[in-house]
C-alpha positions as a Python dict, from the first residue, in 0.01 Angstrom:
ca = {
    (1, 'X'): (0, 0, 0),
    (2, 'X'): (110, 337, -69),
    (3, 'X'): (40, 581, 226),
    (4, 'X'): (182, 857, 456),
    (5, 'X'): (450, 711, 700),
    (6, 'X'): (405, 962, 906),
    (7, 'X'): (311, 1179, 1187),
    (8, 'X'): (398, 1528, 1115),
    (9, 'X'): (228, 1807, 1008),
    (10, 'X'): (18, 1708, 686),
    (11, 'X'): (173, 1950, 378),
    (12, 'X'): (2, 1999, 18),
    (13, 'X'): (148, 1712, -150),
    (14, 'X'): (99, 1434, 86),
    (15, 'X'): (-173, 1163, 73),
    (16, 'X'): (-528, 1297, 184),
    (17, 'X'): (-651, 1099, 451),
    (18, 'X'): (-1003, 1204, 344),
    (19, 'X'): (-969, 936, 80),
    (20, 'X'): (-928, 578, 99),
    (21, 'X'): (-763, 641, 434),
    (22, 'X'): (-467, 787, 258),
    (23, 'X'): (-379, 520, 61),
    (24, 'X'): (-361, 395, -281),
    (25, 'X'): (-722, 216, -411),
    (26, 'X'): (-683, 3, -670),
    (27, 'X'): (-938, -24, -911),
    (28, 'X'): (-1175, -282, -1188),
    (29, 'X'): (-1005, -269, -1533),
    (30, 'X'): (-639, -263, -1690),
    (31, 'X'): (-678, 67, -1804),
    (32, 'X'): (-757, 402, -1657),
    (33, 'X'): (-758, 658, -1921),
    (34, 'X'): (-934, 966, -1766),
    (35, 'X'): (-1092, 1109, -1445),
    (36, 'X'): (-1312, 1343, -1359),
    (37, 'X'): (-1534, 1509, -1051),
    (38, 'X'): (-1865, 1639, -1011),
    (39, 'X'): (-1967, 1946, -789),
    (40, 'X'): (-2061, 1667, -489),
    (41, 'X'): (-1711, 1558, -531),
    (42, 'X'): (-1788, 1225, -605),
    (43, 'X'): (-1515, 1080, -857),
    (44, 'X'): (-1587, 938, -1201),
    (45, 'X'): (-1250, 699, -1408),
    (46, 'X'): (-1274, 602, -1751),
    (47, 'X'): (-1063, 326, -1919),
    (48, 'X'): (-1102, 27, -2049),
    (49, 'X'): (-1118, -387, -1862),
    (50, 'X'): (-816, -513, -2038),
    (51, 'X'): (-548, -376, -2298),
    (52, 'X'): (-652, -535, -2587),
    (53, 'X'): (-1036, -702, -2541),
    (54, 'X'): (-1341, -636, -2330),
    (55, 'X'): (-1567, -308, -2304),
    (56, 'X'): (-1503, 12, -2165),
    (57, 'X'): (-1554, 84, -1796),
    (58, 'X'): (-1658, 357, -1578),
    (59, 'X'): (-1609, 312, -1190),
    (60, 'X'): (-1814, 594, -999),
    (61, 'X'): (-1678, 674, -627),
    (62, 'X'): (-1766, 902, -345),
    (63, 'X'): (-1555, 1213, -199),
    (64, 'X'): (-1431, 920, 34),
    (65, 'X'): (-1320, 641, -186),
    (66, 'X'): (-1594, 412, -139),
    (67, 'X'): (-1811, 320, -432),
    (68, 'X'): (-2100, 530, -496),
    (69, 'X'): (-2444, 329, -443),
    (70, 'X'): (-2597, 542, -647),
    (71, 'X'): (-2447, 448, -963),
    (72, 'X'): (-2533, 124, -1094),
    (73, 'X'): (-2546, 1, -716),
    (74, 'X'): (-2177, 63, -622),
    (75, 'X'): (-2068, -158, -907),
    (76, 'X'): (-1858, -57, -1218),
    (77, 'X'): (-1988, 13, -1558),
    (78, 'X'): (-1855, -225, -1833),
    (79, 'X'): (-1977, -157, -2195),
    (80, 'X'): (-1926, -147, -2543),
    (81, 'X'): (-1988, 123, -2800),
    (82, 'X'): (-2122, -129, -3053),
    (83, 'X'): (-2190, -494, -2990),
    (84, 'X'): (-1896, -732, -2969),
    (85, 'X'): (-1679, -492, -3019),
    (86, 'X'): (-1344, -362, -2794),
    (87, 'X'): (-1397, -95, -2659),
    (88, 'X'): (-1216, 175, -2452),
    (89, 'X'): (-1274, 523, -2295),
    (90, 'X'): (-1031, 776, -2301),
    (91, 'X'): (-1242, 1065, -2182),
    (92, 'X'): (-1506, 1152, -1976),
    (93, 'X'): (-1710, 1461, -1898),
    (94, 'X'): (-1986, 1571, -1633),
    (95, 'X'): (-2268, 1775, -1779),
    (96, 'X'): (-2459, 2043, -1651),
    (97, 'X'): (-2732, 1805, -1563),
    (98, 'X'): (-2559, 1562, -1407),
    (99, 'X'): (-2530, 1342, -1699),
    (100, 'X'): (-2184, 1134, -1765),
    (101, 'X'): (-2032, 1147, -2127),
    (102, 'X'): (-1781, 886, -2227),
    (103, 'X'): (-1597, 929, -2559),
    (104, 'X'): (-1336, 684, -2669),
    (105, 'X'): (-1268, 405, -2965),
    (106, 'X'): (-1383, 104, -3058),
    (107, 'X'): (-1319, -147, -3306),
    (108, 'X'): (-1482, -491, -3412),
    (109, 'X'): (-1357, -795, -3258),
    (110, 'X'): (-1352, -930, -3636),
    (111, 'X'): (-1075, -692, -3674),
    (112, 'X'): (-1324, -415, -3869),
    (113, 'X'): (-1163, 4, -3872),
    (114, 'X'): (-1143, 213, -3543),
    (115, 'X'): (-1395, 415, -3471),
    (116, 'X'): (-1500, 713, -3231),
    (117, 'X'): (-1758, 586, -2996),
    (118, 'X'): (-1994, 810, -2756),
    (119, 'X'): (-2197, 709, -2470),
    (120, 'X'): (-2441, 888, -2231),
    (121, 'X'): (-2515, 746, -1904),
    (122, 'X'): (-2733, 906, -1646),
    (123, 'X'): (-2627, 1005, -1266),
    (124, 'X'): (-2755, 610, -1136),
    (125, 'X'): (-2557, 478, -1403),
    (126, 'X'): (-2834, 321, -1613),
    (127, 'X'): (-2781, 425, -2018),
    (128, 'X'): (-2917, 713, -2183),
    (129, 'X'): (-3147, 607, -2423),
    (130, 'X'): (-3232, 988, -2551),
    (131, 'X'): (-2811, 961, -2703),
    (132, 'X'): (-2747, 819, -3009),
    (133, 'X'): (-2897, 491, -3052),
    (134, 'X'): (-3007, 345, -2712),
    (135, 'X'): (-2764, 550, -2495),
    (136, 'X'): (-2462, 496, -2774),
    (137, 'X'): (-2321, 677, -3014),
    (138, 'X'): (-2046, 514, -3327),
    (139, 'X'): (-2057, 820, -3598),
    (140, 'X'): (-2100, 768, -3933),
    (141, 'X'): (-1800, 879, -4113),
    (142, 'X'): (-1552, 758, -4410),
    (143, 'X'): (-1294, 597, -4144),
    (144, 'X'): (-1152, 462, -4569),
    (145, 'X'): (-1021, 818, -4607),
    (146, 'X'): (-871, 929, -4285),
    (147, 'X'): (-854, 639, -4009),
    (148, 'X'): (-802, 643, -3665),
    (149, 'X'): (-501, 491, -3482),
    (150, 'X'): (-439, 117, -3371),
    (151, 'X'): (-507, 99, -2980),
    (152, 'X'): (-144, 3, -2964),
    (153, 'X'): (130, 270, -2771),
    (154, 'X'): (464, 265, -2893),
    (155, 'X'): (737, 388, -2722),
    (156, 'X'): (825, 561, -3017),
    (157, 'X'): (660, 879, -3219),
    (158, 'X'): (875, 814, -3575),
    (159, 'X'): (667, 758, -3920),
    (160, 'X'): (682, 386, -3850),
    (161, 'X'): (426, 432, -3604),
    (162, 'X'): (185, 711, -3749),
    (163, 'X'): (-87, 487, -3750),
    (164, 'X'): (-57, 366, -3375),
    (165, 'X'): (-42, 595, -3005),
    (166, 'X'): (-404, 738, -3055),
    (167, 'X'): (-450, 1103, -2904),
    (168, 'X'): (-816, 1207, -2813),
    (169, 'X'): (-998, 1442, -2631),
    (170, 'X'): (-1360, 1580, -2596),
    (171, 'X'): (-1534, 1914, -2447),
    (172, 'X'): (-1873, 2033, -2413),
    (173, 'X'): (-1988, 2351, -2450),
    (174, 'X'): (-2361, 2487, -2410),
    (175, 'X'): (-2449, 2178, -2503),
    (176, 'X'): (-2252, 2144, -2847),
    (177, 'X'): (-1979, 1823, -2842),
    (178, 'X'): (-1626, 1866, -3030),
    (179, 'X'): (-1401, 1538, -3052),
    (180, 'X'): (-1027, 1600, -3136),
    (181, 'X'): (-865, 1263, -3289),
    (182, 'X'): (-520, 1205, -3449),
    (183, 'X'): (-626, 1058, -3798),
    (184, 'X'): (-445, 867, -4044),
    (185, 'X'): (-432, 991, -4420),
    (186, 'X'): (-148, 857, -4679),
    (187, 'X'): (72, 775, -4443),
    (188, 'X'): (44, 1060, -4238),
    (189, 'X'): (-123, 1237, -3937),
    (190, 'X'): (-372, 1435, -3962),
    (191, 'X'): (-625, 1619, -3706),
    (192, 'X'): (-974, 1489, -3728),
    (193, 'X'): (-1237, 1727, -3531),
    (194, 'X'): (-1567, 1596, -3501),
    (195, 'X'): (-1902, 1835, -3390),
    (196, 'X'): (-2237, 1634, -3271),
    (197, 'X'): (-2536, 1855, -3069),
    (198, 'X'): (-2646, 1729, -2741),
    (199, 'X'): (-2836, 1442, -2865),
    (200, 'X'): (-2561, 1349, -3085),
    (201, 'X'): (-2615, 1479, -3434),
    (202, 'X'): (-2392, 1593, -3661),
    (203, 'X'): (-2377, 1968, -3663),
    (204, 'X'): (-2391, 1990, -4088),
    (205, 'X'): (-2238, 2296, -4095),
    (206, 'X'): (-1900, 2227, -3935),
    (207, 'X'): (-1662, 2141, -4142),
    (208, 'X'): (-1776, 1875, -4451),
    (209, 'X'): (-2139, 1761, -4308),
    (210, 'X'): (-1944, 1772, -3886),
    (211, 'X'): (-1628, 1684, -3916),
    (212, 'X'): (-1308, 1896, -4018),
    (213, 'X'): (-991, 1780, -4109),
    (214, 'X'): (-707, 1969, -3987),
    (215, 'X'): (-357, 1955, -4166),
    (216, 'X'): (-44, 2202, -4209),
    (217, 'X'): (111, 2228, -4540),
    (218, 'X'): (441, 2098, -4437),
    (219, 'X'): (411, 1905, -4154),
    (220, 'X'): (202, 1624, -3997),
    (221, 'X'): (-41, 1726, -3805),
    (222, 'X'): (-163, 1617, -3441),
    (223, 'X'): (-352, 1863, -3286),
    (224, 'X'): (-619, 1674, -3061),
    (225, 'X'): (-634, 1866, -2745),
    (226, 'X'): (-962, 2085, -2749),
    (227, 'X'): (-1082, 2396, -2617),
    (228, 'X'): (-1385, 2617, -2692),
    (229, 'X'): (-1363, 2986, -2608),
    (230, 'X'): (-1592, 3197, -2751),
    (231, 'X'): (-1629, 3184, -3126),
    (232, 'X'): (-1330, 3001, -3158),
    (233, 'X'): (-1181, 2629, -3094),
    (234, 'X'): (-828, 2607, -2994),
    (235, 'X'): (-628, 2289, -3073),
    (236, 'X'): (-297, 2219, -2892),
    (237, 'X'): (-33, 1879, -2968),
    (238, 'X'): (262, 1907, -3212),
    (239, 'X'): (333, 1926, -3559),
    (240, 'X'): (640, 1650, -3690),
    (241, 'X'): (975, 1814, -3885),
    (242, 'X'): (1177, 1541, -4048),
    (243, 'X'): (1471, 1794, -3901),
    (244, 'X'): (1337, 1840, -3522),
    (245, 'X'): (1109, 1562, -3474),
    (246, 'X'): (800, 1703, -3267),
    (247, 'X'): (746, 2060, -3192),
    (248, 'X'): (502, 2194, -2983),
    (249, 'X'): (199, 2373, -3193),
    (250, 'X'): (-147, 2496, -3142),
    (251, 'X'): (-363, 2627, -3392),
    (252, 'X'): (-716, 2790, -3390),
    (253, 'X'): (-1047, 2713, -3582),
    (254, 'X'): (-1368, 2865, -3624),
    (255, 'X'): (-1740, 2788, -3612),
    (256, 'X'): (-1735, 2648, -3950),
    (257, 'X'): (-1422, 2393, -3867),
    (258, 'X'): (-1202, 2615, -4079),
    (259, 'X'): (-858, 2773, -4002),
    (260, 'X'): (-863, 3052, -3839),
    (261, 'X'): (-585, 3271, -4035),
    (262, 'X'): (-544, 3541, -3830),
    (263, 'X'): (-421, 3310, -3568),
    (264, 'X'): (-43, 3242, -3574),
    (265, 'X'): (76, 3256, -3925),
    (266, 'X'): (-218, 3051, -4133),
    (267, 'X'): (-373, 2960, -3842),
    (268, 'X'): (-132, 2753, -3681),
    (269, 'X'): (117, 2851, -3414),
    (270, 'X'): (484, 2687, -3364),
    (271, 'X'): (843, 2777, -3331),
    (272, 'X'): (1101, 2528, -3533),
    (273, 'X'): (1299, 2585, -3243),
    (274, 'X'): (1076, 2448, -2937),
    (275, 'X'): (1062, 2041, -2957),
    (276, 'X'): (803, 1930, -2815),
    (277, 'X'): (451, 1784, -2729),
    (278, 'X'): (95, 1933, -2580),
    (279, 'X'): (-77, 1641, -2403),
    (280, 'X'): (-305, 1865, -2233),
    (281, 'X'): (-473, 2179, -2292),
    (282, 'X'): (-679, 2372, -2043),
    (283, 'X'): (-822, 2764, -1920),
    (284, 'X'): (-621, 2975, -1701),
    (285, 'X'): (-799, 3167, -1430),
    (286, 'X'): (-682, 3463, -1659),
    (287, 'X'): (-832, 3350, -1967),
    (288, 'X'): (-493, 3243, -2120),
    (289, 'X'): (-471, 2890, -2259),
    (290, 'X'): (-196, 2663, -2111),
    (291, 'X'): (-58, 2391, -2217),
    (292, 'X'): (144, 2104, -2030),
    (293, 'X'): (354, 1797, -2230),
    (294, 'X'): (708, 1767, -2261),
    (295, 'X'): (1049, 1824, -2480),
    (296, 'X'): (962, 1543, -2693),
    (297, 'X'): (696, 1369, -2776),
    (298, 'X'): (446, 1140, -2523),
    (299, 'X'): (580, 777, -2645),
    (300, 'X'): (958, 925, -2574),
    (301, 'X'): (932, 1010, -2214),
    (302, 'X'): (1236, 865, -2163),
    (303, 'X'): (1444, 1137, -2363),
    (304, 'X'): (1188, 1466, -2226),
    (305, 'X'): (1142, 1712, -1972),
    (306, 'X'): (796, 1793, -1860),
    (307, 'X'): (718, 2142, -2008),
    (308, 'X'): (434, 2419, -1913),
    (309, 'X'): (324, 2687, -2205),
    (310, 'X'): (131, 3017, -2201),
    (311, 'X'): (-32, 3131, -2452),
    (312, 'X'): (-253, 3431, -2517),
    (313, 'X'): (-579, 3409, -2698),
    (314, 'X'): (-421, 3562, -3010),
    (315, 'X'): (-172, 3349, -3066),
    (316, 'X'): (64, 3551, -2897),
    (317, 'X'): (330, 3435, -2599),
    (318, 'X'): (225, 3502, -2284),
    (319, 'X'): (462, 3787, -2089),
    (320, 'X'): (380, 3709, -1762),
    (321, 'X'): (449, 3337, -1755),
    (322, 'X'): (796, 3267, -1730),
    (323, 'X'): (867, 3590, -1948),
    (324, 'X'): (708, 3405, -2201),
    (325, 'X'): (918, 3099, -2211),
    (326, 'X'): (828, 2759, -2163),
    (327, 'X'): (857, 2640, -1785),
    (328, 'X'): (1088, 2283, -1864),
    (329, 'X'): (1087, 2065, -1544),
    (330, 'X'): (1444, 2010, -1422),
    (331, 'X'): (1631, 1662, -1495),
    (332, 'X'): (1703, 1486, -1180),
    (333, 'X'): (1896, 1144, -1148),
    (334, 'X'): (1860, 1117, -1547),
    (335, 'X'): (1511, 1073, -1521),
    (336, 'X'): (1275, 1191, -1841),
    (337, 'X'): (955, 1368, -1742),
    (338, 'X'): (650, 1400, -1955),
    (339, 'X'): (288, 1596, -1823),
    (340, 'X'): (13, 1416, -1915),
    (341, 'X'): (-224, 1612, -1716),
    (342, 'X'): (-258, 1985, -1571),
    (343, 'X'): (-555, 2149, -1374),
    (344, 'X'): (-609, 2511, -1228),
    (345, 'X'): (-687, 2547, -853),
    (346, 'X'): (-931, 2804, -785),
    (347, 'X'): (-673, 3047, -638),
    (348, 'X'): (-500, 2984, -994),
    (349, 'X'): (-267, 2756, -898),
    (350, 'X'): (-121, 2491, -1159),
    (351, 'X'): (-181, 2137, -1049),
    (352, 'X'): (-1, 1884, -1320),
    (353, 'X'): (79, 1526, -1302),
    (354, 'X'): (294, 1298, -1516),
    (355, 'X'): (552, 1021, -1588),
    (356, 'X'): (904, 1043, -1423),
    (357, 'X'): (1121, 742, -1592),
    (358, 'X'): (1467, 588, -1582),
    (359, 'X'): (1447, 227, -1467),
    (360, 'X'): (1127, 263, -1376),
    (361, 'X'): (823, 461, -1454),
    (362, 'X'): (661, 624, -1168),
    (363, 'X'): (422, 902, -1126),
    (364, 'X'): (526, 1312, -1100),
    (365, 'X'): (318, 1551, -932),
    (366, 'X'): (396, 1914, -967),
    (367, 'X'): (233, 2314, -889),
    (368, 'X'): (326, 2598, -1035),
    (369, 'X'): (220, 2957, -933),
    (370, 'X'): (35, 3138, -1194),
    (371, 'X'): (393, 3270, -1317),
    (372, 'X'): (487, 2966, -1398),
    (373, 'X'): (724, 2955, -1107),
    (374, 'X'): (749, 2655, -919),
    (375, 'X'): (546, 2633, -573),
    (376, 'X'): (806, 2563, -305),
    (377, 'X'): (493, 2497, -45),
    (378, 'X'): (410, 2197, -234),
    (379, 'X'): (684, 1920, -141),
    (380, 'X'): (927, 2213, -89),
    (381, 'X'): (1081, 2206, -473),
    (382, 'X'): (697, 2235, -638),
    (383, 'X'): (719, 1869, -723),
    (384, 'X'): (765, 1495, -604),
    (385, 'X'): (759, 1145, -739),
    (386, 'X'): (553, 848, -615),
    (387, 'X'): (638, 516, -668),
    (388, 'X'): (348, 250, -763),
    (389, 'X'): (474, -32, -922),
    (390, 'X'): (712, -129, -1196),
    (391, 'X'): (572, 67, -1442),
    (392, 'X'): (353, 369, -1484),
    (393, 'X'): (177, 413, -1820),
    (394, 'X'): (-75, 674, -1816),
    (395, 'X'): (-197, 929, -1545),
    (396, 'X'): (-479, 1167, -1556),
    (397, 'X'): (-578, 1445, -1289),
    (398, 'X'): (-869, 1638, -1174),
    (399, 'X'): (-942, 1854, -870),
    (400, 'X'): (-1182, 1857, -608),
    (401, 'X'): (-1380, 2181, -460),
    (402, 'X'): (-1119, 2208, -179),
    (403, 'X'): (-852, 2171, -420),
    (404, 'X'): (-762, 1834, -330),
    (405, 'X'): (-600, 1626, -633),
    (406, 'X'): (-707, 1333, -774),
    (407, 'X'): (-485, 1150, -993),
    (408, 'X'): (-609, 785, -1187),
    (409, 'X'): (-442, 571, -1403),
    (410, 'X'): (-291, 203, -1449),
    (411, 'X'): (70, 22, -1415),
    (412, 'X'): (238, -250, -1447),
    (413, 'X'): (244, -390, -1126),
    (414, 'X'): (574, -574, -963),
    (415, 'X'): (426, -887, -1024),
    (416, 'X'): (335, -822, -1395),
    (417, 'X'): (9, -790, -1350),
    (418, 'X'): (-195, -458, -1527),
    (419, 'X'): (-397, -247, -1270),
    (420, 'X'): (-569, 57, -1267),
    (421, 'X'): (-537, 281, -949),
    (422, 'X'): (-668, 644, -791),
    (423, 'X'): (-537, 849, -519),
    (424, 'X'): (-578, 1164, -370),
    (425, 'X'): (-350, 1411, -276),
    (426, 'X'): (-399, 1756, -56),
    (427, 'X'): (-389, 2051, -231),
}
């Protein structure tokens, strides 16, 4: 078990003791994909039961770590997007009505294309049969032309592997839906944006008939994290130079699913100089987006350092964080670092988590003041590792209303087995 040891003064940083005791809860399912918290607190993880067959899964869980009776009687959900089909989620969302929205992929069991699947469950965990067909939701779209990457994560990002390490990500915004995927078109990525209404239509008029692709002249192209401000719909990820390898890009869009063009330089914004990867993109108490990833590329953690960007809503570099310069998490002991997660506290705070590898691959927790300095009240240095097991693969965060973090994900355990796992920290 992973705990405090011990008896001093509790500090932002260390296990709450609110949850689960203060220790580690392990989890249904191999993977753990996402996380996310309603206004009661209560704790909703996404994944999927195994790594490469079964359904999707959503485990609900009070403030307290105990399962929450109230959705589907304390037990996990285990679905599938389409009927024998695998199926995993890789996001998750709480609307304004208390509804749950899982997006993710899916993909025949008789080995048929990959394919963006929706569901809608209500608050007691029984389907939404308003969404989609009977509660689900597998869009109709020409997956021929542009496909959508193998479940498969390769610890590499070079050409050879375009077509595996899917990216996704989903918001929701007065109701409308926008999916960012990392698509697949002659050999080379693309963006793939897809915009449904509440019920989970198509919105015609974005993009050809509700779905835009998204490509730079030069370079491929994955842009998947998504954020709607306004009239506009920021994308965040990294373009791929045959020279540099990734580089951290964002780019803006319209209503219509076009490139914005007064954005950056044709609507995309990038520096040939700044390697790199957005895994996460998210709203700054401020109203300036930031973005958290790494030197390199997610599937190269080994050979990264963790890296927080500011960005203004023009395009422009944000001034007041870190004079405008990315904030790159310090090597320590030859360990890589890679953010696959980042929230804002509500006294604008930067909560992120990550991967911290050498031998092993444990989790990184870090805050940041809203300079983008590090918060020395947080673990002293504004970061610390935990160890979990052998080997961490993915991590997700989200906050509670006293600023508590909750971080989910799954390893590879010490004794080989795959587990999925959620703690909380104090904020």
């Amino acid at each position: 078990m992973i705990s405090n040891n011990t008896t001093e003064r509790q500090q932002p940083g260390d296990f709450d003791p609110a949850f689960n005791d203060g220790q580690l809860l392990t989890i249904p399912g191999e993977i753990a994909a996402a996380v996310v918290t309603d206004s009661a607190g209560k704790i909703y993880i996404a994944g999927a039961v195994a790594t490469n067959m079964g359904g999707y899964i959503i485990t609900a869980l009070n403030p307290d770590g105990t399962r929450n009776r109230n959705f589907n009687n304390g037990e996990s959900v285990i679905g599938d997007f389409m009927p024998d089909a695998y199926s995993m989620g890789m996001d998750i969302k709480i609307l304004p009505d208390g509804k749950i929205l899982l997006v993710g992929l899916t993909q025949s069991n008789s080995r048929g294309p990959i394919m963006l699947g929706l569901a809608r469950y209500h608050p007691d965990g029984t389907l939404d049969q308003s969404f989609g067909v009977s509660g689900h939701l597998v869009p109709t779209y020409d997956y021929t032309n542009i496909q959508l990457p193998t479940f498969i994560t390769e610890e590499d990002p070079t050409p050879d592997y375009v077509a595996s390490n899917p990216r996704l990500s989903c918001i929701v915004d007065n109701g409308n839906i926008y999916v960012g995927l990392k698509g697949v078109h002659n050999r080379k990525n693309v963006t793939l944006i897809m915009h449904f209404d509440e019920g989970g239509y198509f919105i015609k008029e974005f993009g050809n008939n509700g779905a835009a692709v998204i490509e730079h002249p030069q370079y491929d192209t994955v842009l998947a994290q998504t954020l709607r401000i306004d009239q506009h719909l920021y994308l965040a990820g990294y373009l791929v130079s045959d020279q540099v390898g990734a580089l951290r890009a964002w780019a803006r869009v319209n209503t219509r699913g076009e490139l914005d063009v007064d954005f950056g330089v044709d609507g995309f914004v990038f520096n040939n100089q700044s390697p790199g990867d957005i895994d996460k993109l998210v709203l700054q108490k401020n109203s300036k987006l930031l973005g958290c990833g790494g030197t390199g590329a997610r599937e190269v953690v080994h050979f990264s350092n963790g890296v927080l960007a500011s960005l203004n809503q023009d395009g422009t570099q944000d001034m007041d964080f870190n004079g405008g310069r990315p904030v790159i998490q310090p090597t320590v002991d030859n360990q890589g670092s890679f953010w696959t997660g980042c929230a804002i506290q509500s006294d604008a705070h930067i909560v992120t988590c990550g991967i911290l590898t050498y031998a092993e691959r444990n989790i990184i927790i870090g805050r940041h003041m809203p300079t983008g300095k590090p918060d020395t009240s947080f673990n002293d240095v504004g970061w610390k590792s935990i160890r979990l097991g052998k080997k961490v693969d993915r991590a997700a965060i989200a906050l509670q209303s006293n600023n508590a973090i909750v971080v989910a994900g799954h390893l590879r355990a010490d004794d080989a087995s795959n587990k999925s796992f959620v703690f909380q920290l104090l904020g």
